[in-house]
C-alpha positions as CSV (number, residue, x, y, z in Angstrom):
1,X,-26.9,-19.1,-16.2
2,X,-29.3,-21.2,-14.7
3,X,-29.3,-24.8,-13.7
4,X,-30.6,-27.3,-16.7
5,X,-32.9,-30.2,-16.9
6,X,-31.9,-32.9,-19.2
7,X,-33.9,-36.0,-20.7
8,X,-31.6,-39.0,-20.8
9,X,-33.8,-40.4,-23.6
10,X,-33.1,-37.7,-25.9
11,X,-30.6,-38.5,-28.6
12,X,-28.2,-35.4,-29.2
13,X,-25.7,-34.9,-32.1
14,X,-22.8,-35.1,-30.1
15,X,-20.9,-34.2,-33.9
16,X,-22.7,-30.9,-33.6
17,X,-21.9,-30.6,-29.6
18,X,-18.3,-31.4,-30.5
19,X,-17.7,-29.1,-32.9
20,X,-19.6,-26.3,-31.1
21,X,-18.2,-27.0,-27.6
22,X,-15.1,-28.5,-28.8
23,X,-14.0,-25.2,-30.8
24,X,-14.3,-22.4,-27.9
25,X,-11.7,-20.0,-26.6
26,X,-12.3,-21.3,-23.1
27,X,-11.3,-24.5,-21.2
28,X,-14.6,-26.9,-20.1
29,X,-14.8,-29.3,-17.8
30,X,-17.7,-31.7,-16.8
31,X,-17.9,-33.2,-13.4
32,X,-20.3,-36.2,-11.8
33,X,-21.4,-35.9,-8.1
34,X,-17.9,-37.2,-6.3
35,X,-16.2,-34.9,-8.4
36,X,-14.3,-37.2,-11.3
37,X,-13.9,-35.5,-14.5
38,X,-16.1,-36.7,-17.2
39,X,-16.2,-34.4,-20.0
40,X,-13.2,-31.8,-21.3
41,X,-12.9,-29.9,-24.5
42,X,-10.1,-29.7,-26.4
43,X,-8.4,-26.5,-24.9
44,X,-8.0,-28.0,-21.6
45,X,-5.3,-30.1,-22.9
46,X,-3.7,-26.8,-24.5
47,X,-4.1,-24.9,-21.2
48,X,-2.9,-27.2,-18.7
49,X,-0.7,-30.0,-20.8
50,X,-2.5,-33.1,-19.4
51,X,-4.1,-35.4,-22.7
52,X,-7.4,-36.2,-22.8
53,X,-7.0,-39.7,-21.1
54,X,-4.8,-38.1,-18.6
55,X,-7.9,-35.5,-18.1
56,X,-10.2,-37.9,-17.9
57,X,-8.6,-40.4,-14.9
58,X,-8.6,-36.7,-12.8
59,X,-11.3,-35.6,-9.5
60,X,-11.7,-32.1,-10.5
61,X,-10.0,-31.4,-7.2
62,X,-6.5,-32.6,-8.8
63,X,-7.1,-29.3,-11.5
64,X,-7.5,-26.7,-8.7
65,X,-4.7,-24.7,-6.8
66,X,-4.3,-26.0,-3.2
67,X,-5.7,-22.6,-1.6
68,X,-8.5,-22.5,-3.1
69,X,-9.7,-26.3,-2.4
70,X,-12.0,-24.9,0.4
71,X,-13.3,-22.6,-1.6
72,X,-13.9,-25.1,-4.1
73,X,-15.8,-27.8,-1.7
74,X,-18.3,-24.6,-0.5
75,X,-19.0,-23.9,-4.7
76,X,-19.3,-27.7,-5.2
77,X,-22.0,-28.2,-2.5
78,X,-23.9,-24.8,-3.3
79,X,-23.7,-25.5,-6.9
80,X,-25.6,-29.0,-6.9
81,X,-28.6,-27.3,-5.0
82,X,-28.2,-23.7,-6.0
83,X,-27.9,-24.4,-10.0
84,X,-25.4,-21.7,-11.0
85,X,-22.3,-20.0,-9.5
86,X,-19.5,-17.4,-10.8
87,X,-16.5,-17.1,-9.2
88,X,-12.7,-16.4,-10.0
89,X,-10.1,-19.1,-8.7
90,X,-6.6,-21.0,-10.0
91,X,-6.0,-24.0,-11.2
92,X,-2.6,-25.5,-11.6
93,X,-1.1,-26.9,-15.0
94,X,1.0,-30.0,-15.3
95,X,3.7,-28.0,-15.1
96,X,3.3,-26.6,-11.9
97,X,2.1,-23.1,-13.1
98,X,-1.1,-21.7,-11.4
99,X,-3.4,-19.8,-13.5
100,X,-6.1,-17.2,-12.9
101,X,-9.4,-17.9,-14.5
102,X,-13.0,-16.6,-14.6
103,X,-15.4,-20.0,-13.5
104,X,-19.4,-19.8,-14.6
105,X,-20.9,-22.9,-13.3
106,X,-24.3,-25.0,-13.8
107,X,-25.8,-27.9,-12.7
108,X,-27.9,-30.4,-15.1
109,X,-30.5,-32.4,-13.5
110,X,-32.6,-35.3,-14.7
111,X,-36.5,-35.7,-15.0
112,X,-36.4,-35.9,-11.4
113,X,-35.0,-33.2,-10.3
114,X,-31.9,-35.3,-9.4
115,X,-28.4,-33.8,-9.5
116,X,-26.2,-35.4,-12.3
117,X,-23.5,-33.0,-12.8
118,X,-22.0,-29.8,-13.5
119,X,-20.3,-28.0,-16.5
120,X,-17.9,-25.1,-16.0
121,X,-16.8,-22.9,-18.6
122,X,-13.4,-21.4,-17.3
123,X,-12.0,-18.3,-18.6
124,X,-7.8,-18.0,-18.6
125,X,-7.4,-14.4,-17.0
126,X,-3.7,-13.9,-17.4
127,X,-3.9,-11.5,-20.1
128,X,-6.6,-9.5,-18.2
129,X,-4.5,-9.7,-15.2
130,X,-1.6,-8.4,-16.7
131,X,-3.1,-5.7,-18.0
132,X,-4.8,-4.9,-14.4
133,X,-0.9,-5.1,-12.9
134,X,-0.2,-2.9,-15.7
135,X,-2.4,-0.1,-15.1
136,X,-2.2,-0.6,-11.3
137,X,2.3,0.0,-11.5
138,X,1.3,3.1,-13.7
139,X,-1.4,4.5,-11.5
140,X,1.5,3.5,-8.5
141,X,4.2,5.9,-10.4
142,X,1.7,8.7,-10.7
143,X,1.5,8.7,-7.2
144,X,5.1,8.2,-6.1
145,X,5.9,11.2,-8.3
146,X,2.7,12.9,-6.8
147,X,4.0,12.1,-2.9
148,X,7.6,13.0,-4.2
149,X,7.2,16.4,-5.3
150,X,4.7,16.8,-2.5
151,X,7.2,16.5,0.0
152,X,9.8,18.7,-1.1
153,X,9.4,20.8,1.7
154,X,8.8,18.1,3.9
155,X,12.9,16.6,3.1
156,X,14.0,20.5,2.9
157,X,12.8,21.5,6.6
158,X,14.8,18.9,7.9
159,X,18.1,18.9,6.0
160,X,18.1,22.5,7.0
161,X,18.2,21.9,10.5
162,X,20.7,18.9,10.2
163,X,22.7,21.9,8.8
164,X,22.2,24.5,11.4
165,X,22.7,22.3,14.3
166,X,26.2,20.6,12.8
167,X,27.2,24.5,12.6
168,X,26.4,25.0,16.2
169,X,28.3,22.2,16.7
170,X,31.3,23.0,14.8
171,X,31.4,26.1,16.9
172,X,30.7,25.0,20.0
173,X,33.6,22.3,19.4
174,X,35.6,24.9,18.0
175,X,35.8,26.6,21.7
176,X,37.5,25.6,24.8
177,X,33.5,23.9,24.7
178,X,32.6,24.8,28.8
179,X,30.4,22.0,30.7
180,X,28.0,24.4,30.7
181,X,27.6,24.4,26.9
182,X,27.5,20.5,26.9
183,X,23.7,20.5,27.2
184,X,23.4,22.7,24.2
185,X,25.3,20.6,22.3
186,X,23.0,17.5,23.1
187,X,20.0,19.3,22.6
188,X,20.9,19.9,18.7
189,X,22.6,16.5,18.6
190,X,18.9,15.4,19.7
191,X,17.3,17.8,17.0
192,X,19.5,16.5,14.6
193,X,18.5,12.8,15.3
194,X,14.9,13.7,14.9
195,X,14.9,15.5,11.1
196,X,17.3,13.1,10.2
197,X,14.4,10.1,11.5
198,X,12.3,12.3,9.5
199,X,14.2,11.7,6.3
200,X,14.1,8.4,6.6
201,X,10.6,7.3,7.5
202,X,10.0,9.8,3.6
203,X,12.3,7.6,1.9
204,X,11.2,4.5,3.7
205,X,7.8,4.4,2.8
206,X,8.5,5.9,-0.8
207,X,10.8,2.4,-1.4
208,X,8.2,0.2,0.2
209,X,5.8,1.7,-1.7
210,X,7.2,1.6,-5.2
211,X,8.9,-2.2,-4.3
212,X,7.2,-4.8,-6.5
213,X,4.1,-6.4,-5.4
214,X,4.1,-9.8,-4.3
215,X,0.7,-11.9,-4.9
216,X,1.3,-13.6,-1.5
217,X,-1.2,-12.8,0.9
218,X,0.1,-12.4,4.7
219,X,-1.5,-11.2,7.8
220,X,-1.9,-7.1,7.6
221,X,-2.8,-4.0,9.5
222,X,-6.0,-2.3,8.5
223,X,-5.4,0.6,10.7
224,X,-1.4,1.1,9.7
225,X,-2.7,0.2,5.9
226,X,-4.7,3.7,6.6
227,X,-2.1,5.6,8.1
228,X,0.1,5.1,5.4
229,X,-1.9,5.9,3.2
230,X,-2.4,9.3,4.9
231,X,0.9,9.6,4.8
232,X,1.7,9.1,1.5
233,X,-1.2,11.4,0.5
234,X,0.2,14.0,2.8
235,X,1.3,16.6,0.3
236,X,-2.0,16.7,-1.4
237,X,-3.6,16.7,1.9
238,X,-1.8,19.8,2.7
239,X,-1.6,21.6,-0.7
240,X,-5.8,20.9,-0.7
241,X,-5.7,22.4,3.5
242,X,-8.1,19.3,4.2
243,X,-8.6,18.9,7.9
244,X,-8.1,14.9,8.7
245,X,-10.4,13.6,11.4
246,X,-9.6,9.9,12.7
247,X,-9.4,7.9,15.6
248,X,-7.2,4.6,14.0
249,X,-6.0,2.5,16.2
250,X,-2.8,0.2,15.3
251,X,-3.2,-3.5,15.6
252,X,-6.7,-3.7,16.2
253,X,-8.2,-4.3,12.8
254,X,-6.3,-7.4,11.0
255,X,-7.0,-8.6,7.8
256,X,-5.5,-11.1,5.0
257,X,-4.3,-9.7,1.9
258,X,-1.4,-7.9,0.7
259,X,-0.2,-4.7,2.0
260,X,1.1,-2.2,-0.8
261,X,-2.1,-3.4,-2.4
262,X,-4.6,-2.3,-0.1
263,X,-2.0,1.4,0.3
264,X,-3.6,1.8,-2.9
265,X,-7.4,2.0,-2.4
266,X,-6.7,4.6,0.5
267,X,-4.1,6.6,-1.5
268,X,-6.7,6.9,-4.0
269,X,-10.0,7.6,-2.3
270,X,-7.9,10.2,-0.1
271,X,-7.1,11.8,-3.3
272,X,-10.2,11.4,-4.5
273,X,-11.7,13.3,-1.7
274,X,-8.9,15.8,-1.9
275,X,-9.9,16.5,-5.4
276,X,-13.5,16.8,-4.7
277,X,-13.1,19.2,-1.8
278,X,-10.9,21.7,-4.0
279,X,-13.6,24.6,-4.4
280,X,-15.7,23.5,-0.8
281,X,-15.3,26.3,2.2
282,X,-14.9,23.2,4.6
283,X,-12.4,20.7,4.0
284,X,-12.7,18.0,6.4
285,X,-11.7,14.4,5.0
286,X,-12.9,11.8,7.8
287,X,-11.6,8.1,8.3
288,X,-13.6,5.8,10.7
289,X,-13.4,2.0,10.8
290,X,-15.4,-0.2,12.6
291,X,-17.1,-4.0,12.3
292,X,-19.9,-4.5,10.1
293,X,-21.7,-7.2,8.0
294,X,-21.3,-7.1,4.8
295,X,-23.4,-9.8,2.2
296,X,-23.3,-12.3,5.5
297,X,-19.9,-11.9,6.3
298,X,-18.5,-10.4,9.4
299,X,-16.2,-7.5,7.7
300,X,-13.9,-4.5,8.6
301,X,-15.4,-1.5,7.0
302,X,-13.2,1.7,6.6
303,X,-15.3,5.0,5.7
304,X,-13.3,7.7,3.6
305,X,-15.9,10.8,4.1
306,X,-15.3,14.0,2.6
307,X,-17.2,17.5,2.3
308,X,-16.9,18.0,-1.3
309,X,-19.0,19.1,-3.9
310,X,-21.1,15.5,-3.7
311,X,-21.6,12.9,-7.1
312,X,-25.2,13.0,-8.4
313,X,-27.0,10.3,-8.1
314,X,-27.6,9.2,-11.8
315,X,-23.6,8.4,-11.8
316,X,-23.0,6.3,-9.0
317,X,-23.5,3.1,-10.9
318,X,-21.1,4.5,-13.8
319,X,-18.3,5.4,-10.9
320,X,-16.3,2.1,-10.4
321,X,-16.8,1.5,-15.0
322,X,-13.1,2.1,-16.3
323,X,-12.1,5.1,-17.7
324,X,-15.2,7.1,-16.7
325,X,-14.3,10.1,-14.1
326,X,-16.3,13.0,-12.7
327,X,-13.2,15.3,-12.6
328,X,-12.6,17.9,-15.3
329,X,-10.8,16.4,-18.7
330,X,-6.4,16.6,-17.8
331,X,-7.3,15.4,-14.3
332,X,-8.3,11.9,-14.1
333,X,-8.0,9.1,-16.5
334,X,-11.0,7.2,-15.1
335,X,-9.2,4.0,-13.5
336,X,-8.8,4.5,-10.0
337,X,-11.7,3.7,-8.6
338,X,-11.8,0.9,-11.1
339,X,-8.8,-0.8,-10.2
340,X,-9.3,0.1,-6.2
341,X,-12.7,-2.0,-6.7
342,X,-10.6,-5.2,-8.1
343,X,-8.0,-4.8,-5.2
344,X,-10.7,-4.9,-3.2
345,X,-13.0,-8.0,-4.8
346,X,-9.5,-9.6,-5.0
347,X,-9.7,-10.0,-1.1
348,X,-13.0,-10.9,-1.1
349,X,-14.3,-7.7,-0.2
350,X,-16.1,-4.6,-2.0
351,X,-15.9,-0.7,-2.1
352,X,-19.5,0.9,-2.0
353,X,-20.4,4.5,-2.3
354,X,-22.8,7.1,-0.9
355,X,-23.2,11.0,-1.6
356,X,-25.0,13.9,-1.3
357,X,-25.0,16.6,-3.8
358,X,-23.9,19.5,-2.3
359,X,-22.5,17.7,1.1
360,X,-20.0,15.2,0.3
361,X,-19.0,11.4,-0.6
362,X,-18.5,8.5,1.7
363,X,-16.8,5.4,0.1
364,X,-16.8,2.5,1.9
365,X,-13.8,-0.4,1.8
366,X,-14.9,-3.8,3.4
367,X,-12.7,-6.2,4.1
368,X,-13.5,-9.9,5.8
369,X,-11.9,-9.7,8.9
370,X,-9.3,-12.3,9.7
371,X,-10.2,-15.4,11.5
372,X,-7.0,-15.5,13.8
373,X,-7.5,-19.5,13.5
374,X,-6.4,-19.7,10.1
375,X,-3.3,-17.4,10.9
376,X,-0.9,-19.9,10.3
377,X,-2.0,-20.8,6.6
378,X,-0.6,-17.5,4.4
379,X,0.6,-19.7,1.7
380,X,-2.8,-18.6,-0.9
381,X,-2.3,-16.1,-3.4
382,X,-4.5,-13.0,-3.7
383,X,-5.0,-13.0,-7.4
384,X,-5.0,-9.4,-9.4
């Protein structure tokens, strides 16, 4: 949508604009050059509960959801020399509720080529939203029951040795229990401390994992977001015998955003690559992450590398569509990557992809990394 050039001497049917403008599904606002409000449509007042008049005394500013004001002030300035702009943000009702929408932005200029305002046609992306949680808690169960009856063996191991050690134990308690059998006994008291930490990092990470998702974005890991999702992709990892190559290091790559979120991109593209490497003689899954610049903006970027059977090239633009999938019908419903590509847009960054027939697939995740100035203000909401 590009910007528009107006005559001021032209006479429009503003009966006709009305009833056109007036009439559709989505909420639009008109703003001058400081911002004031100076046009609405009738389903602003049904979205956010304000009247017309009420609309009408408001700087657009007053409409939009405190974390995204920045944001906001960037758009505003880019829009009056740039013409158009799409973006997704929140604005508040009068009731306090914030609410998702889609923005498509233009400028109107006169004769001159002098800015006179902008018109923004905003989009109400509950709906979509909730359908996006939707699939994203379904896609969550498949994998908890994935990683749960992938680590059977895992909780078995463990709960066997808890056993065998309380027996030694029981029998070296059950004698006169010499000092020279003392160390014996603390060596399977340690063993038993070990499995039974075991257990409880499995069922740890299977609550965190399956807890609901809060939409508040905090200060996070990159490099434990990784591990974890190694972690919880361990069963396919080892049912698959993929080889895992990676040097992450804990603490060193922080971004914003929300953690069980982010799990999900790497528990899929692991999988992914699992899946892909199922019929190739090498089965090496590699995970690098390093600093990169990504669209002008200084990003972590997280390469998931496998050596599978490759994607050819006339699908790569088709991958991240929903419900298409390159894996035989029964084994994928299409969504993943899908909803991994909105996890990621939803913090402001993007998954790409790159493949070779024949050699393997690299997806790339980038993430901005955090500016540890603004580590105090956690209070904006990563919508999705």
């Amino acid at each position: 949508m590009q910007g528009m050039v107006i005559d001021r001497n032209t006479t429009q049917d503003n009966d006709v604009f009305e009833t056109i403008i007036g009439n559709l599904p989505d909420f639009i606002h008109s703003v001058d050059e400081i911002g004031n409000i100076v046009y609405t449509n009738r389903v602003a007042e049904q979205l956010l509960g304000y009247s017309h008049g009420e609309l009408l005394a408001m700087n657009v500013r007053e409409l939009y959801a405190h974390e995204v004001l920045d944001d906001l002030e960037c758009g505003f300035t880019n829009l009056m020399h740039k013409g158009d702009k799409s973006v997704e943000s929140i604005i508040v009702a009068k009731d306090g509720s914030h609410i998702p929408v889609e923005v498509r932005s233009f400028s109107v200029y006169d004769d001159d080529g002098h800015f006179v305002q902008t018109y923004s046609i905003l989009r109400d992306m509950r709906k979509l939203k909730s359908l996006q949680e939707g699939l994203g808690n379904t896609m969550r169960l498949a994998t908890i029951g994935e990683f749960t009856s992938g680590i059977a063996h895992d909780i078995n191991n463990p709960l066997a040795l808890i056993c065998v050690c309380c027996d030694m134990i029981r029998d070296i308690i059950g004698d006169e229990c010499p000092k020279e059998r003392m160390n014996e006994m603390k060596e399977y008291v340690t063993d038993m401390g070990e499995a039974s930490r075991s257990i409880e990092k499995l069922s740890r990470k299977m609550l965190e994992f399956s807890r609901v998702v809060s939409d508040c974005a905090e200060m996070v890991d990159l490099g434990g977001i990784v591990q974890d999702g190694l972690f919880l992709s361990s069963g396919k990892v080892k049912d698959n015998q993929v080889t895992v190559h990676h040097d992450i290091h804990l603490g060193r790559y922080l971004v914003k955003g929300v953690g069980n979120k982010l799990e999900q991109i790497f528990v899929n593209l692991i999988g992914n690559a699992c899946d892909a490497m199922a019929e190739s003689d090498a089965r090496d899954l590699t995970i690098t992450v390093l600093q990169d610049n990504y669209k002008g903006r200084e990003c972590w970027r997280c390469d998931v590398t496998d050596t599978g059977v490759g994607i050819p090239p006339d699908k790569h633009k088709m991958l991240f569509d929903s419900f298409f999938s390159t894996k035989p019908t029964g084994k994928g419903i299409g969504l993943g990557l899908s909803i991994s590509r909105g996890i990621a847009r939803d913090h402001e960054g993007d998954i790409t992809v790159r493949s070779d027939v024949g050699k393997g697939t690299t997806f790339s995740v980038f993430l901005p990394v955090l500016d540890l100035e603004s580590v105090e203000d956690f209070s904006g909401y990563i919508v999705g």
